[in-house]
N, C-alpha and C positions, 0 to 999 in steps of 0.2 A: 481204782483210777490212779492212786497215790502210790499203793502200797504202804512202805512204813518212809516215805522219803520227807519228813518232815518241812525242811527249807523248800520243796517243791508245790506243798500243799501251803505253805503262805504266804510265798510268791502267787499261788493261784489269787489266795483271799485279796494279792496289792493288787492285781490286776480285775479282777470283779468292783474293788473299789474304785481305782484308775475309771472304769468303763462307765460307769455309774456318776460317776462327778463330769464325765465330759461327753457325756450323752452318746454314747458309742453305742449297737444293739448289744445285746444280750443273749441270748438263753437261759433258758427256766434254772439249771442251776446257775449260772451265774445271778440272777435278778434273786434267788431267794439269798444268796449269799451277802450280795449288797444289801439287798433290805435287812438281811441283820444286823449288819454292820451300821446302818443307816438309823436303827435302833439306839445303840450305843455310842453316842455323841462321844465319851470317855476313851474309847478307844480308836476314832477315827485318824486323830492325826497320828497316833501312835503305829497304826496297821505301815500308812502309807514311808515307814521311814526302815531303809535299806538294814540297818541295824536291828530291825525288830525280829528277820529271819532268821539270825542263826542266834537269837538268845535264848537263853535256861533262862525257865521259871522256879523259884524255889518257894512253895508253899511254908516249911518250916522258916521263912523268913518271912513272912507274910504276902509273898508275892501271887496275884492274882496271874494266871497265863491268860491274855484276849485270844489267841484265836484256839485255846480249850473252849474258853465260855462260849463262842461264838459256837463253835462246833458241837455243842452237847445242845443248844439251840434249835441248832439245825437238826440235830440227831433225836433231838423230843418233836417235833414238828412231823418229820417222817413218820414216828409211830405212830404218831396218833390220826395221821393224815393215811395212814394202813390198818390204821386200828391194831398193830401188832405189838407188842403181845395184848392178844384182845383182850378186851376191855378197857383198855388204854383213854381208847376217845370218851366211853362213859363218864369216865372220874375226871379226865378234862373237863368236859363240859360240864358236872358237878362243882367243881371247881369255881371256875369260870363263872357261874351261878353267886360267887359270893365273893371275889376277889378279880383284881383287873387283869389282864391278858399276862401282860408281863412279869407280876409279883408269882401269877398259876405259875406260869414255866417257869421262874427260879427257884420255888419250891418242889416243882418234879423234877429238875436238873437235878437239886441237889440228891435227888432218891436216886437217879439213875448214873451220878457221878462214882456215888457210893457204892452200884451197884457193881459196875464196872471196878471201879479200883478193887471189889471183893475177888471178883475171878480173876483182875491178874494178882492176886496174892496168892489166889489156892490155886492157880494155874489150870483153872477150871471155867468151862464155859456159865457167863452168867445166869445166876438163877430166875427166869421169870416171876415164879410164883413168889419167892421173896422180892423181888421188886413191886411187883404188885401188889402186894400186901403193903408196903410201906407207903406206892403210892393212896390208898385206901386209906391209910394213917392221919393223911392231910385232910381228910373230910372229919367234918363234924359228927 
């Protein structure tokens, strides 16, 4: 949809938010987008402000990206809402069995942020089965 056009995909997320606060319709991806963002009180006023498009995030300075987190979010929700890579939804819902909605998905984010920053290191598509393993890792 995006490609790799970065400032165009979060201007999408100001406008999903925009649409959301002034009761505008929607569509299914836009309403899942704002309900994320709707999640994250922390990053709400920050999504909406003209500067936030074309900033770097710089982890090694401790800087968190909002619309990474938002979007690894969304992109955990997909799986598991496909069950792809299966078994996905299982260990969610295992999960979810002992922890609240939100704490699950920042712990499988972070399996599948990792997972992702692995293949673009090895320039290799990522490994399911090691991600699933790791997400398995979060169970008792």
């Amino acid at each position: 949809m995006f490609g790799n056009d970065r400032d165009s995909l979060r201007r999408y997320y100001q406008q999903c938010w925009q649409k959301k606060q002034t009761n505008q319709p929607m569509d299914a991806l836009e309403q899942q987008i704002a309900q994320v963002i709707s999640e994250h009180p922390e990053y709400q006023a920050f999504i909406t402000q003209e500067r936030s498009v074309g900033r770097n995030f710089l982890p090694e300075m401790g800087e968190t990206n909002p619309f990474l987190h938002l979007g690894l979010h969304l992109g955990l929700r997909e799986q598991i809402a496909t069950d792809r890579p299966t078994g996905i939804r299982a260990i969610y819902q295992k999960l979810l069995t002992l922890k609240d909605l939100h704490t699950t998905e920042h712990e499988m984010m972070e399996c599948l942020a990792e997972s992702i920053w692995q293949a673009q290191r090895d320039n290799t598509m990522p490994d399911e089965q090691r991600y699933l393993q790791k997400l398995m890792n979060l169970l008792p």
